[in-house]
N, CA and C atoms as a LAMMPS dump frame, in Angstrom:
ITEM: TIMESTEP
0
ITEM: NUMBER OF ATOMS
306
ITEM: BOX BOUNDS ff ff ff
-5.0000000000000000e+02 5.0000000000000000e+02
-5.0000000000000000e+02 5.0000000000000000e+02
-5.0000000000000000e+02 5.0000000000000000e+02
ITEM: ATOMS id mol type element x y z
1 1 1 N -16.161 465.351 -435.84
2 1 2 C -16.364 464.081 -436.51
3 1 3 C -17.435 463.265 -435.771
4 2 1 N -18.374 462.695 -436.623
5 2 2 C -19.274 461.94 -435.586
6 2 3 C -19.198 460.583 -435.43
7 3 1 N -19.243 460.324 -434.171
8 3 2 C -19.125 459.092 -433.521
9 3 3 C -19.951 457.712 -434.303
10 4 1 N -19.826 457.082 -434.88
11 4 2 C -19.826 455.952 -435.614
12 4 3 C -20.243 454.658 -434.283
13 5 1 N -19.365 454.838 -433.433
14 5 2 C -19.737 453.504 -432.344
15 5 3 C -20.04 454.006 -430.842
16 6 1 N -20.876 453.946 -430.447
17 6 2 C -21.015 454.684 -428.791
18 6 3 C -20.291 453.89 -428.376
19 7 1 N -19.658 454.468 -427.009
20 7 2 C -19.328 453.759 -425.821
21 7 3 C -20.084 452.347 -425.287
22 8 1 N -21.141 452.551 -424.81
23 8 2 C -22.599 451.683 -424.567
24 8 3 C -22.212 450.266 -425.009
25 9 1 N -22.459 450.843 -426.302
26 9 2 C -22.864 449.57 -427.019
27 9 3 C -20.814 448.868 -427.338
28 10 1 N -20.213 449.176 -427.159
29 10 2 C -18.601 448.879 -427.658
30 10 3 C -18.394 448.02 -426.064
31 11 1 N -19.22 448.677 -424.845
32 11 2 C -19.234 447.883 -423.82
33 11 3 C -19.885 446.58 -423.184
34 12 1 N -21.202 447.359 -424.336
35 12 2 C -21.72 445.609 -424.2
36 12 3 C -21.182 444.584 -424.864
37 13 1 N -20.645 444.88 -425.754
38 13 2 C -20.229 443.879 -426.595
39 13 3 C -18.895 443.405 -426.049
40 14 1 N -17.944 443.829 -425.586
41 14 2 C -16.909 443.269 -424.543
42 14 3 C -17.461 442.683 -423.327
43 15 1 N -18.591 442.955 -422.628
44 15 2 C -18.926 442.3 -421.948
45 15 3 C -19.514 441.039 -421.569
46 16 1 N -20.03 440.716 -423.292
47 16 2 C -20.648 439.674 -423.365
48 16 3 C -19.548 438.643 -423.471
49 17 1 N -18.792 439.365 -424.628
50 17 2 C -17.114 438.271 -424.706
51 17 3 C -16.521 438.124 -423.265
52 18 1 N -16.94 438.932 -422.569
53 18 2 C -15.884 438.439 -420.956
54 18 3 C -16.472 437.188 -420.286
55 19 1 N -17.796 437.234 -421.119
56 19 2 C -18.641 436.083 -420.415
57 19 3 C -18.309 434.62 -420.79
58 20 1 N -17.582 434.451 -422.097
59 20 2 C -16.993 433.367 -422.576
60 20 3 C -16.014 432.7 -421.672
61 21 1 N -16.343 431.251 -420.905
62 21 2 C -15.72 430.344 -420.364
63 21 3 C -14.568 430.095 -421.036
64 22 1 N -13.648 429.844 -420.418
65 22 2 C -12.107 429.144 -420.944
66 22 3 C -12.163 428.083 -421.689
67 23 1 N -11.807 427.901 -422.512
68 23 2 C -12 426.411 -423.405
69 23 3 C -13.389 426.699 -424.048
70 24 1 N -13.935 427.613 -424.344
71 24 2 C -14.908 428.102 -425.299
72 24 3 C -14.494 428.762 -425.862
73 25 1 N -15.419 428.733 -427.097
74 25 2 C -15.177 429.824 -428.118
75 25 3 C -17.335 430.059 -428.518
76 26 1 N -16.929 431.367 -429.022
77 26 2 C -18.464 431.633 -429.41
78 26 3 C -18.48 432.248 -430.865
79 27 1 N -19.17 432.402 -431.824
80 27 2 C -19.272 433.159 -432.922
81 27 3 C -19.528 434.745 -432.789
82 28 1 N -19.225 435.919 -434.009
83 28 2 C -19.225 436.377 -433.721
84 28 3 C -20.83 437.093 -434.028
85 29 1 N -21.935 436.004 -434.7
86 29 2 C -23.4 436.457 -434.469
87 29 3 C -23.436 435.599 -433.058
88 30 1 N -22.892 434.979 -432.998
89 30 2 C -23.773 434.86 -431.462
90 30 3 C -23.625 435.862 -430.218
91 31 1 N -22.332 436.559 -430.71
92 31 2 C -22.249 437.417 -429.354
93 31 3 C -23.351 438.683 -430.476
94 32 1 N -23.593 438.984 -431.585
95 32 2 C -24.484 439.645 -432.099
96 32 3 C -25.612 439.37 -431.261
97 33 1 N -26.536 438.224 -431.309
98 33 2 C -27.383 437.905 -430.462
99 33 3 C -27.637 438.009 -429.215
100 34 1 N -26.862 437.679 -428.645
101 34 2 C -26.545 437.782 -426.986
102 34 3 C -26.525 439.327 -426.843
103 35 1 N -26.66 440.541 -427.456
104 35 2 C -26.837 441.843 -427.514
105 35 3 C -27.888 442.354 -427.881
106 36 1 N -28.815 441.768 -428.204
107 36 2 C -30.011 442.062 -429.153
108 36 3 C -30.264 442.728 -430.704
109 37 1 N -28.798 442.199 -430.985
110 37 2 C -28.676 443.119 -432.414
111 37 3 C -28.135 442.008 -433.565
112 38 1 N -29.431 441.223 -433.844
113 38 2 C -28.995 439.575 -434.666
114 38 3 C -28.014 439.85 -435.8
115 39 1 N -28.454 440.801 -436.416
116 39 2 C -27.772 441.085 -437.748
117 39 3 C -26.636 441.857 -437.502
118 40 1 N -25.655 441.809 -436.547
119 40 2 C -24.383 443.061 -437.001
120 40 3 C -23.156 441.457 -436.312
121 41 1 N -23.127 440.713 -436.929
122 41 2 C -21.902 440.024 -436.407
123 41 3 C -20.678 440.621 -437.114
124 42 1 N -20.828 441.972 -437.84
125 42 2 C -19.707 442.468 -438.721
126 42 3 C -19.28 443.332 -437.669
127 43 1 N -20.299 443.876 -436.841
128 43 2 C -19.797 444.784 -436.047
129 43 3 C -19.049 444.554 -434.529
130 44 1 N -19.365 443.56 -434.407
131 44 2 C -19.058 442.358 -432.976
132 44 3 C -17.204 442.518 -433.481
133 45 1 N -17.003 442.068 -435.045
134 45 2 C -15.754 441.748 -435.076
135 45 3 C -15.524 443.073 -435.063
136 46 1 N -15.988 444.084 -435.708
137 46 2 C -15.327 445.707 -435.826
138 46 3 C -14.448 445.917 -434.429
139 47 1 N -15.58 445.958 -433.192
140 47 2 C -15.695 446.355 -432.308
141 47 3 C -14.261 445.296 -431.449
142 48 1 N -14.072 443.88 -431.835
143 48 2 C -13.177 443.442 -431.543
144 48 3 C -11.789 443.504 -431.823
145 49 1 N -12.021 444.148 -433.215
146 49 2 C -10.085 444.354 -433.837
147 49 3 C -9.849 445.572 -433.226
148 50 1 N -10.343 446.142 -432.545
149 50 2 C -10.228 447.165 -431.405
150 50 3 C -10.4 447.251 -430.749
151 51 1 N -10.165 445.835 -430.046
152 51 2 C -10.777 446.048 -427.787
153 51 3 C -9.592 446.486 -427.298
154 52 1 N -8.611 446.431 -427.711
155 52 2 C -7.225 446.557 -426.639
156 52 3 C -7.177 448.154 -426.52
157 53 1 N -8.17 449.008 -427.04
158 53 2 C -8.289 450.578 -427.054
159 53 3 C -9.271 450.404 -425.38
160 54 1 N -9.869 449.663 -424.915
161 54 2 C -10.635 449.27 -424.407
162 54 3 C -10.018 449.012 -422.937
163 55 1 N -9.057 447.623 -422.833
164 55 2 C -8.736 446.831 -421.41
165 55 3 C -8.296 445.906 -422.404
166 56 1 N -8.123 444.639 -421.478
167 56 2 C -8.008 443.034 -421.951
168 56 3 C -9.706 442.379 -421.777
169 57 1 N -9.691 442.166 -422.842
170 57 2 C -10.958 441.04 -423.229
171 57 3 C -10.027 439.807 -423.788
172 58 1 N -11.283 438.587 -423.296
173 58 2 C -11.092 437.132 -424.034
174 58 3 C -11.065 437.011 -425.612
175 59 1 N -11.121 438.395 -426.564
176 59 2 C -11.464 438.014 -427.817
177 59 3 C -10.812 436.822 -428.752
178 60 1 N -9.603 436.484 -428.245
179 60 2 C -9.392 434.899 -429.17
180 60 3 C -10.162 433.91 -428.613
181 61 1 N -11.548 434.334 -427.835
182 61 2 C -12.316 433.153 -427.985
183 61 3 C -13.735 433.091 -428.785
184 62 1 N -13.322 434.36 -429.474
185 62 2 C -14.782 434.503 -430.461
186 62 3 C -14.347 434.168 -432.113
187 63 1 N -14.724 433.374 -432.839
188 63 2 C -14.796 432.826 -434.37
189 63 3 C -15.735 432.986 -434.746
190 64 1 N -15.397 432.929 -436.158
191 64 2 C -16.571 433.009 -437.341
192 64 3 C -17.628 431.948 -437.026
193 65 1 N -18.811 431.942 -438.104
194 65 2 C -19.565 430.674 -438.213
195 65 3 C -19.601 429.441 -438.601
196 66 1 N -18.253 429.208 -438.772
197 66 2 C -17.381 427.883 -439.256
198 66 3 C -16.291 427.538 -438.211
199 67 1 N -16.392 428.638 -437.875
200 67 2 C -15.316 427.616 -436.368
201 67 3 C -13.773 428.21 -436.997
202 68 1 N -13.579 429.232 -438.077
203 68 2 C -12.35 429.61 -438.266
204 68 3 C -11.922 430.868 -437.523
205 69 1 N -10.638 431.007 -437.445
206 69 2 C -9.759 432.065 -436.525
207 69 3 C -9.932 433.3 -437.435
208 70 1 N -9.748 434.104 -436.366
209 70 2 C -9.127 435.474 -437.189
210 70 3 C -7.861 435.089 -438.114
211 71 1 N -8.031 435.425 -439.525
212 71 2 C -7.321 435.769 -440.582
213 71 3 C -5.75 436.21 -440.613
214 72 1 N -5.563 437.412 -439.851
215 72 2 C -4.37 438.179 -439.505
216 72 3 C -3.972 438.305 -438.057
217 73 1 N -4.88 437.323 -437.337
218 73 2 C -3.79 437.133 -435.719
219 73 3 C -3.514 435.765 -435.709
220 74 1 N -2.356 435.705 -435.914
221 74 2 C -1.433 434.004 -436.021
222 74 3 C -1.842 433.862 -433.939
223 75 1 N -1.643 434.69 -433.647
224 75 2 C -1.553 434.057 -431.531
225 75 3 C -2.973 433.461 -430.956
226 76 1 N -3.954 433.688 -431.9
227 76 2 C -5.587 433.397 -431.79
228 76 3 C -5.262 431.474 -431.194
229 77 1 N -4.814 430.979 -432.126
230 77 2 C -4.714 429.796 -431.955
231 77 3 C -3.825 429.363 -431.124
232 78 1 N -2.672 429.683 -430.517
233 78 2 C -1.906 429.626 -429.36
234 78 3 C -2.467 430.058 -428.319
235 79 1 N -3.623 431.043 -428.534
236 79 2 C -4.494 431.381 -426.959
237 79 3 C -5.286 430.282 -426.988
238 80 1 N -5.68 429.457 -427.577
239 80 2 C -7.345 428.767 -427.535
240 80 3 C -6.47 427.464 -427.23
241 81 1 N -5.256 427.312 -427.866
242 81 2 C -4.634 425.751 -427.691
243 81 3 C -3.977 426.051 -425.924
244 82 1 N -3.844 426.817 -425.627
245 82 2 C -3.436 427.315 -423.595
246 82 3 C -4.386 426.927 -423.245
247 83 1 N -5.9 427.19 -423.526
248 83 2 C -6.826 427.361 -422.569
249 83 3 C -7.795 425.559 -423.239
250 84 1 N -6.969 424.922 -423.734
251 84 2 C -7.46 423.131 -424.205
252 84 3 C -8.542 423.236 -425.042
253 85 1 N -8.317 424.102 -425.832
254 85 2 C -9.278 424.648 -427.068
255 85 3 C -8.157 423.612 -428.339
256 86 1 N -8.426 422.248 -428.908
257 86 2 C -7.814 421.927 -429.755
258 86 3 C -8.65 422.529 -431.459
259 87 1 N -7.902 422.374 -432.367
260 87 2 C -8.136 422.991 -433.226
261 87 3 C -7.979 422.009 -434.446
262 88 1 N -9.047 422.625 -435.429
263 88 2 C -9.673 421.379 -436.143
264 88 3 C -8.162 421.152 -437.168
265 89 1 N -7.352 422.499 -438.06
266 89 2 C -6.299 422.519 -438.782
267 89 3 C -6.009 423.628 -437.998
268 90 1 N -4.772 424.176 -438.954
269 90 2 C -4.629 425.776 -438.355
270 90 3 C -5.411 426.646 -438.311
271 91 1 N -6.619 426.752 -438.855
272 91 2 C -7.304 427.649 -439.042
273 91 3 C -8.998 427.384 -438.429
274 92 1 N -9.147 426.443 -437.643
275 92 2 C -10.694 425.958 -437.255
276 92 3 C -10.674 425.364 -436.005
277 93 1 N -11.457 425.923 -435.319
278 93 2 C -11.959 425.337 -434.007
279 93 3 C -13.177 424.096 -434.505
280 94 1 N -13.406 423.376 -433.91
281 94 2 C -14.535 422.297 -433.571
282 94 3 C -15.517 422.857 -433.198
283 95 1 N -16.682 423.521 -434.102
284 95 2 C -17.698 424.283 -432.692
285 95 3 C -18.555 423.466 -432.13
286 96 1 N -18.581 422.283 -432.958
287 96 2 C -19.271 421.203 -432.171
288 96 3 C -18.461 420.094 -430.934
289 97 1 N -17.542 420.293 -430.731
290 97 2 C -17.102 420.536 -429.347
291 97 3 C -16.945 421.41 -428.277
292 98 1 N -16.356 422.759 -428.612
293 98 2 C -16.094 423.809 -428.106
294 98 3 C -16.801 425.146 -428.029
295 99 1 N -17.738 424.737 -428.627
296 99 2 C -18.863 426.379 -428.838
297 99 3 C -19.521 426.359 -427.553
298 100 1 N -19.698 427.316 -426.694
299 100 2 C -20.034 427.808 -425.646
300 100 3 C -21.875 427.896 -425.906
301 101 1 N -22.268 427.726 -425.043
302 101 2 C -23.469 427.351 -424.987
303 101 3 C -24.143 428.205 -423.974
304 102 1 N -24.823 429.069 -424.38
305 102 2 C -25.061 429.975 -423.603
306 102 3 C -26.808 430.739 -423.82
């Protein structure tokens, strides 16, 4: 069967998320960017609904481009509200408070 995602690149992309400060959150084109690959923020999340195949990464600190949570992890927002990440409803970070700047 052929490999669909290298290693490499599944590592850079956790690595960049390890780089996310506490009480940040980043999008998931920006960690696209921060990789040199502008256009795959589909793959940033791919690569994230499967880090725990991986180690522990920060991924409840990466959101969409609206500042909303992952969809199907209710604990996203109980990690970000630990680390003084307040949240706009249940479903939205502030990225104009909390977006990591990098």
């Amino acid at each position: 069967m052929k490999r669909i995602l290298q290693d490499d690149l599944i590592y850079e992309i956790l690595s960049a998320v390890e780089e996310i400060p506490r009480g940040r959150v980043a999008t998931y084109g920006q960690i696209a960017r921060l990789i040199g690959r502008d256009k795959n923020a589909r793959l940033v999340g791919k690569v994230l609904s499967m880090s725990d195949h991986y180690g522990q990464y920060p991924c409840h600190r990466v959101v969409d481009h609206s500042g909303r949570l992952a969809p199907f992890w209710k604990e996203q927002g109980t990690l970000l509200q630990a680390e003084g990440v307040e949240l706009k409803d249940n479903d939205h970070v502030d990225l104009k408070l909390y977006q990591w700047d990098c």
